[in-house]
NUDREN-218709 format. One line per 2 residues: number of its first residue (from 1); their letters; for each residue x, y, z of N, C-alpha, C, O. Coordinates in nm, 3 decimals, padded with zeros to 5 digits, m for minus. Each point is the difference from the previous one (the first is absolute). Example, Ala and Ser with C-alpha at 12.3 -4.5 7.8 and 13.67 -1.06 7.14 Angstrom:
1) as) 01.319,m00.569,00.780,m00.089,00.119,00.000,00.090,00.120,00.000,00.104,m00.002,00.066 ~ m00.139,00.107,m00.138,00.082,00.119,00.006,m00.077,00.109,00.073,00.051,00.111,00.017
This chain:
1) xx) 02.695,00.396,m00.869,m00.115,m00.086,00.022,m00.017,m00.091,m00.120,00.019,00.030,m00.118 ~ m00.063,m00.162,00.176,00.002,m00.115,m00.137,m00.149,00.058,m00.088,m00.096,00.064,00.041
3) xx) 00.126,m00.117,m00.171,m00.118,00.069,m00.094,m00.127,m00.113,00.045,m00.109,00.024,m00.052 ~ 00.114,m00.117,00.122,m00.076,m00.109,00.090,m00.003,m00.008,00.065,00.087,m00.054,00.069
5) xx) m00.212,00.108,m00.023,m00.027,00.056,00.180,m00.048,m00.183,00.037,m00.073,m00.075,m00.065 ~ 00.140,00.054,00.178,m00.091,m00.156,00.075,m00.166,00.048,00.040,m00.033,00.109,00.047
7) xx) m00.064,m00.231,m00.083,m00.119,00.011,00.079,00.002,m00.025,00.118,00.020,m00.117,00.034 ~ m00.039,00.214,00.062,m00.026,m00.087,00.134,m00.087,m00.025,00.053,m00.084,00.089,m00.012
9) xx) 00.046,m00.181,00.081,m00.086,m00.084,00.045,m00.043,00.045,00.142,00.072,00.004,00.100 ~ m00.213,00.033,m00.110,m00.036,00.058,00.121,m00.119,m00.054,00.075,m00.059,m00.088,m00.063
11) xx) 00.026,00.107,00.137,m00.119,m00.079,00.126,m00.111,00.002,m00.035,m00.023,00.075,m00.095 ~ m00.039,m00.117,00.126,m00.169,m00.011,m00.029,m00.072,00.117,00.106,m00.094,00.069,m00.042
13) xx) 00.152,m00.050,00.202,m00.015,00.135,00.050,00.029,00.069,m00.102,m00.092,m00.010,m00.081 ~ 00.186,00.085,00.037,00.064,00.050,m00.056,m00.046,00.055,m00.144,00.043,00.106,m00.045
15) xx) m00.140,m00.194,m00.026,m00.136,00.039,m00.121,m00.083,00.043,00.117,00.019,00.111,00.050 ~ m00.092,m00.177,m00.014,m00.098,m00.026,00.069,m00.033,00.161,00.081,m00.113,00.050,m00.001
17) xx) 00.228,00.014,00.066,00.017,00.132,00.006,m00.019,00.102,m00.061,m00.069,00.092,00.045 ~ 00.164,m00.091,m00.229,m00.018,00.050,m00.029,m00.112,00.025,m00.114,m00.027,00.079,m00.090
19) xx) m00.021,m00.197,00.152,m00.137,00.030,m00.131,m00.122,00.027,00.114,m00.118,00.002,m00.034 ~ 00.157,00.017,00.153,m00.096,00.057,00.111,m00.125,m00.128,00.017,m00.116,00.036,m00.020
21) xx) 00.135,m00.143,00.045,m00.082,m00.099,m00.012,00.097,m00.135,00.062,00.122,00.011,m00.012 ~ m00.180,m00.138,00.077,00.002,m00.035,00.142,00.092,m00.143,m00.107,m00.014,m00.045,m00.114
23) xx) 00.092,00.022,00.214,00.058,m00.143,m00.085,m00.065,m00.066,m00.044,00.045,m00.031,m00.111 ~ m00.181,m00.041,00.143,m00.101,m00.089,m00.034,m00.063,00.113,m00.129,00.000,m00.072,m00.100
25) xx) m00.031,00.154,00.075,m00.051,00.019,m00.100,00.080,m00.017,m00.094,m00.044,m00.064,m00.096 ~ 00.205,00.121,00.086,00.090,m00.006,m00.055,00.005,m00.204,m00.089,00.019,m00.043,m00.113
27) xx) m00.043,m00.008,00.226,m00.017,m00.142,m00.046,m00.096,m00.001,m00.067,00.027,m00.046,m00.110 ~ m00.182,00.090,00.126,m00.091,m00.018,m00.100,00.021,00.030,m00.116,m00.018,m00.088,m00.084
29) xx) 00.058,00.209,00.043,00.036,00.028,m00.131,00.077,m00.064,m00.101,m00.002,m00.015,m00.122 ~ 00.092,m00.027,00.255,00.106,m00.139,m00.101,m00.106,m00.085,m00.016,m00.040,m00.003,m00.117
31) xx) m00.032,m00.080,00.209,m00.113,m00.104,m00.039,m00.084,00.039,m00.144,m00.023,m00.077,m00.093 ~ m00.014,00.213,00.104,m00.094,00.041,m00.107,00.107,00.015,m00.167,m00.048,00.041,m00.106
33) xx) 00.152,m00.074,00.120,00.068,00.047,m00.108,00.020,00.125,m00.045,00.021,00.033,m00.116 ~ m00.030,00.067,00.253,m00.025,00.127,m00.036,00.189,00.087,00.038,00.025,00.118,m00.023
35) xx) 00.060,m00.204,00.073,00.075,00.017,00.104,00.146,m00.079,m00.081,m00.052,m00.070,m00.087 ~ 00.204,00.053,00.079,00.058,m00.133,m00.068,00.059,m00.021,00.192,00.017,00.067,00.102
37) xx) m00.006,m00.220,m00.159,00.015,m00.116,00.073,00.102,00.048,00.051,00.075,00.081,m00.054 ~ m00.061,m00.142,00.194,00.163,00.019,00.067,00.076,m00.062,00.015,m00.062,m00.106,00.002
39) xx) 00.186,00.073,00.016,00.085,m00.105,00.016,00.050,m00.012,00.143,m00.025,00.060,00.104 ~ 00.103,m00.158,m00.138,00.039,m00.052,00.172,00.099,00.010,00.012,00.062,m00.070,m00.080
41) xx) 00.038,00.165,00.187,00.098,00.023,00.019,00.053,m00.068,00.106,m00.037,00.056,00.103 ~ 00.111,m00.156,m00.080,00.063,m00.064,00.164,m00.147,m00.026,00.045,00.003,m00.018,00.122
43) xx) m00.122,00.008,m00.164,m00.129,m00.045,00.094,m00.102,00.109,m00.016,m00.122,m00.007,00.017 ~ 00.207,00.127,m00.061,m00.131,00.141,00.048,m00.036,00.062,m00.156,00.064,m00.005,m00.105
45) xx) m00.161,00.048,00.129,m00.099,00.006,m00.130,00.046,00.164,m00.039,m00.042,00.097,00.063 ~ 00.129,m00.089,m00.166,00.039,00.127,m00.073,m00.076,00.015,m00.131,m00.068,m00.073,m00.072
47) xx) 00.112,00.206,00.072,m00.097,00.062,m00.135,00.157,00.068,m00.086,00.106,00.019,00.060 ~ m00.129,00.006,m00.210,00.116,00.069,m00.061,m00.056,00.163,00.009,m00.113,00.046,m00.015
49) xx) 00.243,00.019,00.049,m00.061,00.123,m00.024,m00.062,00.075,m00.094,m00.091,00.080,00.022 ~ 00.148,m00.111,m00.144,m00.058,00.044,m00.139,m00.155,m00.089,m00.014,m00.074,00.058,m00.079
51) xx) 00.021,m00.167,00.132,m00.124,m00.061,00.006,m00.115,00.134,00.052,m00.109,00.032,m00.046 ~ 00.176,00.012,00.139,m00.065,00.099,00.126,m00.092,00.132,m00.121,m00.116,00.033,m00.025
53) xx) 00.311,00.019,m00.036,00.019,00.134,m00.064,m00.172,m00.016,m00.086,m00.102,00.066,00.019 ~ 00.138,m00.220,m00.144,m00.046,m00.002,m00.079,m00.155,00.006,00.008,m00.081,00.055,m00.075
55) xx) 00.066,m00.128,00.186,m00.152,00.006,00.064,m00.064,00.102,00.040,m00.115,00.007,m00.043 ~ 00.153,00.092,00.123,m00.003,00.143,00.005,m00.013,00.080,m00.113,m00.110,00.054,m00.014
57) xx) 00.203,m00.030,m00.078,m00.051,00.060,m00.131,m00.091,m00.047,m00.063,m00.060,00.082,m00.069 ~ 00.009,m00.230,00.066,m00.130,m00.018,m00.070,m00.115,00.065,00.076,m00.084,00.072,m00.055
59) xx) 00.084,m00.102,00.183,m00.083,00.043,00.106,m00.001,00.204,m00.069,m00.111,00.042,m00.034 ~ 00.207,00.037,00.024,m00.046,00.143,m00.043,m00.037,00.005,m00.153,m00.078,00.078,m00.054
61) xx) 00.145,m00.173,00.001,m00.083,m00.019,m00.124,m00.171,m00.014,m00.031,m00.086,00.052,m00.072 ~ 00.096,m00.131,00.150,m00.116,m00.017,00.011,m00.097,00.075,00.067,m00.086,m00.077,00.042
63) x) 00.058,00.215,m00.008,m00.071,00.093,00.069,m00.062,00.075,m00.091,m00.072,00.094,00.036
């Protein structure tokens, strides 16, 4: 295995799931600066996976 794992780029379902909360909120949070921005893949709105990870651990950090 390379010592550089690729980020991959995953759906906005796909957060939106696993942070148990509805695509549109998922968008608010990006609006609120609470969330990082997504990029545009061929047209469709991806997230990096490590964006997800990193957001999540602040989220138990923060409890």
């Amino acid at each position: 295995m390379n010592a550089v794992q690729e980020d991959r780029l995953i759906s906005i379902k796909y957060v939106a799931s696993r942070l148990g909360l509805s695509v549109r909120a998922v968008y608010r949070l990006i609006a609120k600066g609470d969330f990082p921005r997504p990029v545009k893949a061929g047209g469709a709105t991806r997230f990096y996976q490590s964006d997800l990870d990193e957001y999540m651990t602040r989220l138990r950090a923060g409890r």
